[in-house]
C-alpha angles and dihedrals in degrees: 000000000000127000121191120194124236092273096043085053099050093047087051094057091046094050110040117004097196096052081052085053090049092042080055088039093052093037085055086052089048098052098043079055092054089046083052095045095039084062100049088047087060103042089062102034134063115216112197123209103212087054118046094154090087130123082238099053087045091053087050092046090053087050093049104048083048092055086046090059091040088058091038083059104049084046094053090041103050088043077059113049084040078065090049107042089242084110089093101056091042080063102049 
């Protein structure tokens, strides 16, 4: 998976509109994986509440902050191709 940072988004949506729709397109499909993953991680591990400093809970924290950019990205990307006029297609 590619992330691209802010900059890198916002060039991308200058330069070539459809590749700004696919990047959407491909972040959406990410995020749906992690959901999926996220479900399968806690259905086999226990968090507990009263002990966060656990291998478990650090692997959960790495999931979940790339989840949170995944969902940063869609965000930024969609913002953009609404500035564009790409939005509409992204929808279809």
């Amino acid at each position: 998976m590619n992330l691209l940072t802010p900059n890198e988004l916002q060039l991308l949506a200058r330069t070539n509109p459809q590749e700004i729709v696919n990047f959407h397109n491909n972040m959406v499909l990410e995020k749906m994986r992690l959901n999926k993953q996220f479900s399968i991680f806690l259905d086999q591990n226990e968090l507990s509440e009263e002990n966060t400093n656990t291998e478990a809970w650090q692997e959960y924290k790495d999931m979940y902050a790339k989840y949170d950019e995944v969902c940063h990205l869609i965000e930024a990307s969609a913002f953009y191709m609404e500035q564009n006029g790409t939005l509409r297609t992204a929808r279809i």
